[in-house]
RODRENMAR-455338 format. One line per 3 residues: for each residue x, y, z of C-alpha. Coordinates in pm, whole numbers. Layout:
! RODRENMAR-455338
X/Y/Z ~ ... .
//
This chain:
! RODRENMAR-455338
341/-5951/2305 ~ 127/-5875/2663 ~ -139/-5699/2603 .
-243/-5470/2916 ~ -506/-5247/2782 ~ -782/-5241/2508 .
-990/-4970/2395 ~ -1305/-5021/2171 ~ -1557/-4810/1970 .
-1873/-4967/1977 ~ -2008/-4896/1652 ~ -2322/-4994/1436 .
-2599/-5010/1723 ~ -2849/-4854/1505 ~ -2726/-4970/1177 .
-2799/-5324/1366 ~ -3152/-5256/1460 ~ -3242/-5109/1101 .
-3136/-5415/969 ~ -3414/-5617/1190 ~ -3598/-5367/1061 .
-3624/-5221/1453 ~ -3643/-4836/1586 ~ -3246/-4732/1512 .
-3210/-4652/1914 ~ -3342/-5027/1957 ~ -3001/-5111/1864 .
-2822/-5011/2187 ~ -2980/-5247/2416 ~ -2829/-5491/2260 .
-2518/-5321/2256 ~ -2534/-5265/2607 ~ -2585/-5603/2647 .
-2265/-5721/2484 ~ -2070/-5490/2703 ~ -2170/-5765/3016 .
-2036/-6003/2849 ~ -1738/-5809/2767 ~ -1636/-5760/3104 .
-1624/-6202/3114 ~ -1391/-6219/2792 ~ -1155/-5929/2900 .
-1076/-6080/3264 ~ -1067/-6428/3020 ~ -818/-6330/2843 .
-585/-6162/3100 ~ -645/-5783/3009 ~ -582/-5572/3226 .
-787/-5274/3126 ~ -1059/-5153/2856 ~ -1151/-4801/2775 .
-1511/-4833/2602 ~ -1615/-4544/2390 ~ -1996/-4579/2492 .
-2124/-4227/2454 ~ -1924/-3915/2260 ~ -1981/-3510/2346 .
-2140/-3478/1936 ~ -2363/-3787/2063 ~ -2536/-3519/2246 .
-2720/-3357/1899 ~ -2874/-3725/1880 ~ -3270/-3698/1890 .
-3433/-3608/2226 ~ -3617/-4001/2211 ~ -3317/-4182/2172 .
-3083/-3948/2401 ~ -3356/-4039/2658 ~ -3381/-4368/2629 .
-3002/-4427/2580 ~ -2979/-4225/2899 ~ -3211/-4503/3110 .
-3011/-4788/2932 ~ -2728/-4667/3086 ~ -2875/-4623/3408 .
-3048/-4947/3431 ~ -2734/-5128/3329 ~ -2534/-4931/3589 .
-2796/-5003/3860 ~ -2832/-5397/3770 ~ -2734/-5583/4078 .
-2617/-5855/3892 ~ -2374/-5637/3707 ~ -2280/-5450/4038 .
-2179/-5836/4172 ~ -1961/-5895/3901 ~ -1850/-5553/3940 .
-1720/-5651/4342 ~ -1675/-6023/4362 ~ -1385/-5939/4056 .
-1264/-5641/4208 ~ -1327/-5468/3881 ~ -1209/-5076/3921 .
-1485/-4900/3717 ~ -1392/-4506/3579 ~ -1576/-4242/3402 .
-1399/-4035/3116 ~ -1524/-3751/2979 ~ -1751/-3443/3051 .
-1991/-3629/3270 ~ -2078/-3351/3465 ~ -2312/-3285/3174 .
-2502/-3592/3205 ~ -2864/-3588/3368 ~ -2824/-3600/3724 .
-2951/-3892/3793 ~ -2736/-4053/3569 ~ -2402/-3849/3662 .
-2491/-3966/4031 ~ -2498/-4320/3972 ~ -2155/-4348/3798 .
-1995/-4117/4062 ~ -2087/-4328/4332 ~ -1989/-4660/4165 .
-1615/-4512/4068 ~ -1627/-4418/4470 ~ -1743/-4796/4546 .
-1461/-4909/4321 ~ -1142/-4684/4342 ~ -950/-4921/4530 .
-950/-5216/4320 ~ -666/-5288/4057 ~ -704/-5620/3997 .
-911/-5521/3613 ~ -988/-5167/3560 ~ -1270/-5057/3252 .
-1317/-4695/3179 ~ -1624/-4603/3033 ~ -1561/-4294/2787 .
-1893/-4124/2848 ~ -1954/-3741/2726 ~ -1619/-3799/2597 .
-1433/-3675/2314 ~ -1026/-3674/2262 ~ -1051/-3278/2148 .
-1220/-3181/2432 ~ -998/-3365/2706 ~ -671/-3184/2564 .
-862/-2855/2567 ~ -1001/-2963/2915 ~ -593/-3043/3011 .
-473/-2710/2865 ~ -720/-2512/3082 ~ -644/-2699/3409 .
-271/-2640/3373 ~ -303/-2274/3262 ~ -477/-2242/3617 .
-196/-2440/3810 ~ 43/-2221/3613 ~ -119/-1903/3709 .
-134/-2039/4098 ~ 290/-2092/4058 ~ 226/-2456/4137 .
374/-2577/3770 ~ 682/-2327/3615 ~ 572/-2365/3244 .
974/-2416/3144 ~ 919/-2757/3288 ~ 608/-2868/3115 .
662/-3210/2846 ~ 447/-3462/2732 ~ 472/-3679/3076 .
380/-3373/3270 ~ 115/-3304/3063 ~ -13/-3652/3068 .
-112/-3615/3415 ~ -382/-3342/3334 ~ -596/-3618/3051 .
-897/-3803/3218 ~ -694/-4098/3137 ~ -289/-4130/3149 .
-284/-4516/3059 ~ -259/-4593/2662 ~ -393/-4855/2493 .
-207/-5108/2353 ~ -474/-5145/2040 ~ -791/-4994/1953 .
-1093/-5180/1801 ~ -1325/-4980/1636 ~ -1681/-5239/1458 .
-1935/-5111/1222 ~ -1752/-5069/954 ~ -1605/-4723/945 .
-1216/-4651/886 ~ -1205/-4343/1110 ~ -1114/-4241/1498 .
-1384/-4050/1600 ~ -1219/-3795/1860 ~ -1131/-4114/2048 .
-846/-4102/2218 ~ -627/-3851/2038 ~ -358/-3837/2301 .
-307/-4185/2414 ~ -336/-4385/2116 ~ -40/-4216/1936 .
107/-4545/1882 ~ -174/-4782/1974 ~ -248/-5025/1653 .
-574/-5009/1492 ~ -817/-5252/1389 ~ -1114/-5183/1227 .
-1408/-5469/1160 ~ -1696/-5449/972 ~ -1943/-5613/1229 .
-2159/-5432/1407 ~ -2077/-5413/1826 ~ -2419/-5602/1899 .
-2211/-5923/1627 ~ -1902/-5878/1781 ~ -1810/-6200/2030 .
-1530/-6369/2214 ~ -1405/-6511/1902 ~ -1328/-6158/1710 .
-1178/-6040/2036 ~ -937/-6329/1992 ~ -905/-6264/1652 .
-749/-5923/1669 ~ -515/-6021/1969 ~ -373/-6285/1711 .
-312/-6016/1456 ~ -156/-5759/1722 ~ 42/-6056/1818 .
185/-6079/1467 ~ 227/-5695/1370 ~ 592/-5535/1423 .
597/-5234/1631 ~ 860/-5006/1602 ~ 758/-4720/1808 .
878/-4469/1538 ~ 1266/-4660/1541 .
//
């Protein structure tokens, strides 16, 4: 079966750095690190897109020290000129999901201007889910469509689930979700989209996870039966 699009939970940063016996928030630098090489295996492997659950709307209630320092992670990573090559010599479309108007400034600039710097590739697109949660964008989509309702641009008799698709952060659906670190749960992730995406659920940590689990799960997709509800 092609697979177009991915989307992943990257799970078990801090469990990770406990285990090296590291600061907990220690844990996402290396998880940010994976990501890099993330973008190599996707393009690798002919996918077309990846959604990356990176940073969730309860994620805010984390501790002031590691909100901070997750916050300059991102930023460095984001600013890295080596990623930012990558980024334009493989025409890699790069999107923001989520509430990021909530983000510190500095960071909320940054990924503004690099989805601006970006919107016209297609060639591999990877959305970065970041103040995200799946709750909030369907509560986010209800409220814009009330107001084009209210301006008579949308009659409300001829509102369905493609129409409404439009008002989401993110119309595409993934094909099949990967969620590491152990947990059997979705998280708010994608509540809309992955109404018939197949799940997989491994007990590495992200920072363990390499080229050889992606591989791994695209075998196993390969061999499941999907019947769409039929």
């Amino acid at each position: 079966m092609s697979i177009d699009h991915i989307g992943i939970i990257l799970d078990g940063n801090r469990r990770f750095a406990k285990r090296l016996m590291m600061q907990p928030w220690k844990g996402h630098e290396y998880g940010i690190n994976k990501v890099e090489k993330l973008f190599n295996w996707g393009k690798e492997l002919g996918i077309k897109e990846l959604t990356l659950y990176v940073f969730s709307m309860q994620n805010f209630n984390r501790p002031q020290k590691e909100f901070d320092y997750l916050m300059k992670l991102f930023l460095e990573f984001f600013s890295n000129e080596m990623i930012k090559e990558k980024i334009y010599e493989n025409k890699i479309k790069i999107r923001f999901i989520g509430r990021t108007h909530l983000l510190p400034e500095e960071v909320y600039s940054k990924i503004i201007k690099l989805m601006d710097e970006t919107k016209d590739y297609d060639d591999y697109i990877i959305n970065f889910a970041m103040a995200y949660g799946g709750q909030e964008e369907v509560v986010d989509a209800v409220k814009m469509l009330i107001k084009d309702i209210k301006k008579n641009k949308i009659n409300e008799d001829i509102i369905d689930e493609e129409l409404f698709e439009n008002y989401l952060y993110l119309k595409s659906k993934p094909d099949l979700i990967i969620r590491t670190g152990g947990d059997h749960r979705t998280s708010n992730f994608l509540i809309w989209q992955s109404n018939y995406s197949e799940w997989f659920f491994l007990d590495k940590f992200w920072p363990e996870f390499e080229k050889e689990d992606l591989m791994k799960v695209i075998d196993e997709f390969n061999n499941r039966e999907r019947r769409f509800g039929k």
